[in-house]
C-alpha positions as CSV (number, residue, x, y, z in Angstrom):
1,X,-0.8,176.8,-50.8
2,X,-0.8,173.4,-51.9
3,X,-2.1,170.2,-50.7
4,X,0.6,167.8,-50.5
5,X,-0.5,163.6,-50.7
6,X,2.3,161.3,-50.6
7,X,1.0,158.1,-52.7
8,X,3.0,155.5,-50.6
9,X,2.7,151.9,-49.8
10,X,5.9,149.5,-49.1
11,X,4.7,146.8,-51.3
12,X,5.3,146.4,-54.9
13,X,2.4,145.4,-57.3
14,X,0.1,147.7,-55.7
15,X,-0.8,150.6,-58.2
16,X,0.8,153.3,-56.5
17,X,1.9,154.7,-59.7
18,X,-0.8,154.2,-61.3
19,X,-2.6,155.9,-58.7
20,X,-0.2,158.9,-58.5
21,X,-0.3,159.4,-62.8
22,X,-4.3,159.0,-62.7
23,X,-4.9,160.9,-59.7
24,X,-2.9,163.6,-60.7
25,X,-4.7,163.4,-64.5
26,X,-8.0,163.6,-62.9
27,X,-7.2,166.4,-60.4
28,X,-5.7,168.8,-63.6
29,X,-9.1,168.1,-65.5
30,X,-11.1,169.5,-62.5
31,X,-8.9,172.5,-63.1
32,X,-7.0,172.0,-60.2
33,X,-3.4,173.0,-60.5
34,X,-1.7,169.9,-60.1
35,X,2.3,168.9,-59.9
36,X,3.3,165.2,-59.7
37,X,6.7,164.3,-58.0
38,X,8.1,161.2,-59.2
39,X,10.0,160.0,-56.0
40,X,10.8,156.6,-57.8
41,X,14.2,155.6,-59.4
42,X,12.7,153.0,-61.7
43,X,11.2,156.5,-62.9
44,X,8.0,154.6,-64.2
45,X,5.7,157.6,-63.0
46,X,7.9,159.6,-65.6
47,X,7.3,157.1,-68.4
48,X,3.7,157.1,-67.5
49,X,3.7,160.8,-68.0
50,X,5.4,160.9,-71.4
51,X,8.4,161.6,-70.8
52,X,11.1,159.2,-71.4
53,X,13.3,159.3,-68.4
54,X,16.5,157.8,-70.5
55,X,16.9,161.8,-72.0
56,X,16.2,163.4,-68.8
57,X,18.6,166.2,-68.2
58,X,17.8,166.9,-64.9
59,X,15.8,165.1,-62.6
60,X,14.6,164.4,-58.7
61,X,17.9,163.6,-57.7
62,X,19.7,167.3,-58.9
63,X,16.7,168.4,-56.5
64,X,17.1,166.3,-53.5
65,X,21.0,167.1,-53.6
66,X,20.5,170.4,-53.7
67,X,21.8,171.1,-57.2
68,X,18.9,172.9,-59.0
69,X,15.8,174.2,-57.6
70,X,12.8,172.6,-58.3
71,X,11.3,174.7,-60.4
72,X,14.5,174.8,-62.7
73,X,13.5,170.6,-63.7
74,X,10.0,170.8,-63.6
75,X,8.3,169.8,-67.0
76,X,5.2,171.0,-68.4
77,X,2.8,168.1,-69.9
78,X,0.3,169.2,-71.9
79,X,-1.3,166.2,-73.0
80,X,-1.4,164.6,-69.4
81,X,-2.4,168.5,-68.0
82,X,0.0,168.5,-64.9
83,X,3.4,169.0,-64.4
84,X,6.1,166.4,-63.6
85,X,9.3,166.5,-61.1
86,X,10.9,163.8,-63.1
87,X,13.0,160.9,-62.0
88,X,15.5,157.7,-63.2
89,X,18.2,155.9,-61.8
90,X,20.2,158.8,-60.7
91,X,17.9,158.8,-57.7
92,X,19.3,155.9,-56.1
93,X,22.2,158.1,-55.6
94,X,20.3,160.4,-53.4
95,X,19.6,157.7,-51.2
96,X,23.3,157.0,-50.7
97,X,24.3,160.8,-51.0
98,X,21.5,162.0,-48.5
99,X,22.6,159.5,-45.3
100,X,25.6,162.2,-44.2
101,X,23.7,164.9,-45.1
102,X,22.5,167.2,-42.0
103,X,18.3,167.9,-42.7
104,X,18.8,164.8,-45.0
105,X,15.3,164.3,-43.9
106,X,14.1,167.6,-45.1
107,X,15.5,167.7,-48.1
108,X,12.2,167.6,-50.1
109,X,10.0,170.0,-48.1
110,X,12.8,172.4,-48.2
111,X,12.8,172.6,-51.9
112,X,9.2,172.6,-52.5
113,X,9.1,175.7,-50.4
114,X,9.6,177.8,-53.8
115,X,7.2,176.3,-55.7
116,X,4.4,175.2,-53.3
117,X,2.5,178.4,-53.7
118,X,2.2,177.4,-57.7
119,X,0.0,174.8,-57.1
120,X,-3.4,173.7,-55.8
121,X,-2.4,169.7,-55.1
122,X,1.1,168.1,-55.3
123,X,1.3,164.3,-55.3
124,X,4.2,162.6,-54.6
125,X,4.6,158.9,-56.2
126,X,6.7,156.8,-53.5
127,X,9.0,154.3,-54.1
128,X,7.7,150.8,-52.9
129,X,10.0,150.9,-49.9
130,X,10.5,152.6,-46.6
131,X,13.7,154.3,-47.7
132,X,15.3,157.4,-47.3
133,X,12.9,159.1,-50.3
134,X,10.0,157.8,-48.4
135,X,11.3,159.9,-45.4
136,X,11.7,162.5,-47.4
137,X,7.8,162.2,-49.3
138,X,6.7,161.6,-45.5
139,X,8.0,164.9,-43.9
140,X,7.3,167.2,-47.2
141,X,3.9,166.0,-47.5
142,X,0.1,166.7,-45.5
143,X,-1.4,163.5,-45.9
144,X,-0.9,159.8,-46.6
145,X,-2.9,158.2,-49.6
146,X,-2.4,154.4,-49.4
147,X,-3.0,152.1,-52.5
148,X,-4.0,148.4,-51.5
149,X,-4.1,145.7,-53.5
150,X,-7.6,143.4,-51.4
151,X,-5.5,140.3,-50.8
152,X,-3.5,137.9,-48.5
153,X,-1.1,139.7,-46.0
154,X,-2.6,143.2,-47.5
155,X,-3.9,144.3,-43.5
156,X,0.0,142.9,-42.6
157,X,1.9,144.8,-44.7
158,X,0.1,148.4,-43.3
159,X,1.4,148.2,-39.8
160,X,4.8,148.6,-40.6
161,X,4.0,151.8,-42.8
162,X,1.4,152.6,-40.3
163,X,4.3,152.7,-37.7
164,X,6.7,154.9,-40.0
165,X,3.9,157.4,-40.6
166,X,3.6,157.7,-36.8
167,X,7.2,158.1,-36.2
168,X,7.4,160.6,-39.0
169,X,4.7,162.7,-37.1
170,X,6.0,162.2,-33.9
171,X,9.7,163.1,-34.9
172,X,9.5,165.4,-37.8
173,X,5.7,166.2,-39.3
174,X,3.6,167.2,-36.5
175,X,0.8,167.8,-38.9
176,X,0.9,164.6,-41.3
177,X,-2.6,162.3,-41.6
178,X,-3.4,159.5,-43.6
179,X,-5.8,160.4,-45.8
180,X,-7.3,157.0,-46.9
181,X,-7.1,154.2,-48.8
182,X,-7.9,152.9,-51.6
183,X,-9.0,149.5,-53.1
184,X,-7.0,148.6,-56.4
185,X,-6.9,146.5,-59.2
186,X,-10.5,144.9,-57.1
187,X,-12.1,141.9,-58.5
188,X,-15.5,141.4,-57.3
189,X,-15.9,137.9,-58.7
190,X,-12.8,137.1,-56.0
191,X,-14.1,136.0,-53.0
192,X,-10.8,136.9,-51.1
193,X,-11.0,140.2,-52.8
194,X,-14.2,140.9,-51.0
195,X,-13.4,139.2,-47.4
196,X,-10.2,141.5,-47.6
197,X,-11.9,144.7,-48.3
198,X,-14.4,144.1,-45.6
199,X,-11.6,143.7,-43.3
200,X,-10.2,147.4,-44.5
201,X,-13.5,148.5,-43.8
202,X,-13.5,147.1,-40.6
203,X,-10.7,148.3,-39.5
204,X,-10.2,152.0,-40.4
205,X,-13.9,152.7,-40.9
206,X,-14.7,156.1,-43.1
207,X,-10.4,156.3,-44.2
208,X,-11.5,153.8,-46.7
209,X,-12.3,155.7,-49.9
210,X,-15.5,154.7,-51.3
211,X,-14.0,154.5,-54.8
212,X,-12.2,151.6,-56.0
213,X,-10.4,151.0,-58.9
214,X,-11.0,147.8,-60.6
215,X,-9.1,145.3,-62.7
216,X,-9.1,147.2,-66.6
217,X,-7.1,145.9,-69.2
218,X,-6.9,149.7,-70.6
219,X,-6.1,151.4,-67.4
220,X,-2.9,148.2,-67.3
221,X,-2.1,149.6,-71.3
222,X,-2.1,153.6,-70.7
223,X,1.3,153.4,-69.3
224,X,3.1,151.4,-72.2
225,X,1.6,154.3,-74.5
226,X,3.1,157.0,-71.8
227,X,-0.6,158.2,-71.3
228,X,-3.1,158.2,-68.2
229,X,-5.7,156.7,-68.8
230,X,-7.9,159.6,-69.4
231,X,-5.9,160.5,-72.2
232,X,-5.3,157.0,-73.6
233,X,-9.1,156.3,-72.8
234,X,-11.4,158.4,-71.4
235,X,-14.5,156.3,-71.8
236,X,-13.0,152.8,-69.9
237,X,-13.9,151.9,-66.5
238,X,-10.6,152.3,-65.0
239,X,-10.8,156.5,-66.5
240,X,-14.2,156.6,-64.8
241,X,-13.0,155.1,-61.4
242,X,-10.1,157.9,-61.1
243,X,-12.2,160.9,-61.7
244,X,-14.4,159.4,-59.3
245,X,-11.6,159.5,-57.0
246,X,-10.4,162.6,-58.0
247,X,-14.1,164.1,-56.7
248,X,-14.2,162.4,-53.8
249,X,-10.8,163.9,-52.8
250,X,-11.8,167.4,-53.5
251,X,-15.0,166.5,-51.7
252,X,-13.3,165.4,-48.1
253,X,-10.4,167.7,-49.0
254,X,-12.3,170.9,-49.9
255,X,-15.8,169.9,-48.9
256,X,-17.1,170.7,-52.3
257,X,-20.9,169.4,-52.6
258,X,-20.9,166.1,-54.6
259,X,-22.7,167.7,-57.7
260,X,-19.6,170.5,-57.7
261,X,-17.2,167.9,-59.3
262,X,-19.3,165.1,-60.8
């Protein structure tokens, strides 16, 4: 059964999807079966993919109201190597159409139920809120992978999503974690970049991923071209820094010895 990850973090400019679209690259070319959810109205996850979310004909939001199963809208990608739960602006009706729904809170787990058994990982890109789709990416999923950006009000803006993920266990996922997080678009050359991610380190210890995922021009590009970065370019830093994090995963998550996935 699947591994579920909900990529979430309520602040914009983070490189959650980019984390989601690369993580979920890097994961399929360690022949893990991998699907990626895009939870997201803006739909950029989709985009990123390949897939231009303008022709969709079914997306996320048929799923989370209960209109089509899941595995009815998923795509197959062949040149990313995973397969996508698309989204677009239809989503934002979910949000709307969900709140006098009975189980609106379930809706996602519920649906993945047919298809969890397909897959070894399922990631789940979050939109950069703590809506009703967050709920819903909180309560399907395992574990809690957290994006941060190393600077000013970063360690601030956790303990509100900190406090949902407890509620969320306490309430309605007795078994969710956070798995980790991880350090993005990290300049070394910034000093507050540094003083920040000594502070992460401080304060949640071996959660921290050692991987972080610097500032790269081509990694900021792949997504214009609708390509991760390990298919727009395999050899940049940015490619190098997700399959990193794509072993280290499968090394906490599966307790694979570091030479398995290198």
């Amino acid at each position: 059964m699947a591994k579920t990850f909900a990529i979430t973090n309520q602040k914009g400019g983070v490189g959650k999807t980019t984390t989601s679209v690369n993580l979920a690259a890097s994961l399929a070319t360690m022949e893990r079966r991998v699907l990626l959810i895009d939870l997201d109205p803006q739909g950029n996850a989709t985009m990123g993919s390949g897939v231009n979310k303008y022709e969709l004909e079914a997306s996320a939001y048929e799923v989370m109201m209960d209109e089509k199963p899941a595995a009815e809208v998923i795509l197959e990608l062949e040149v990313a190597g995973y397969d996508l739960l698309p989204a677009n602006a239809d989503l934002t009706g979910a949000e709307v159409g969900l709140l006098e729904e009975i189980g609106r809170e379930l809706r996602l787990r519920m649906a993945l139920e047919s298809v969890r058994d397909n897959y070894d990982y399922i990631i789940v890109d979050c939109p950069p809120s703590l809506n009703m789709l967050t709920v819903n990416a909180l309560v399907a999923a395992d574990r809690v992978f957290i994006p941060t950006q190393c600077e000013y009000y970063a360690l601030e803006g956790l303990s509100a999503l900190l406090d949902t993920v407890e509620k969320i266990r306490n309430y309605l996922n007795p078994t969710l974690s956070v798995e980790g997080f991880l350090r993005t678009m990290f300049d070394s050359r910034n000093n507050l970049a540094n003083q920040v991610s000594a502070q992460l380190l401080k304060h949640f210890g071996d959660k921290v991923y050692q991987t972080i995922i610097p500032r790269n021009v081509r990694l900021a590009e792949a997504p214009s071209h609708g390509m991760p970065i390990l298919a727009y370019d395999r050899t940049s830093t940015g490619a190098v820094a997700y399959l990193a994090l794509a072993g280290e995963m499968l090394r906490r998550s599966e307790n694979i010895p570091m030479r398995a996935v290198q």
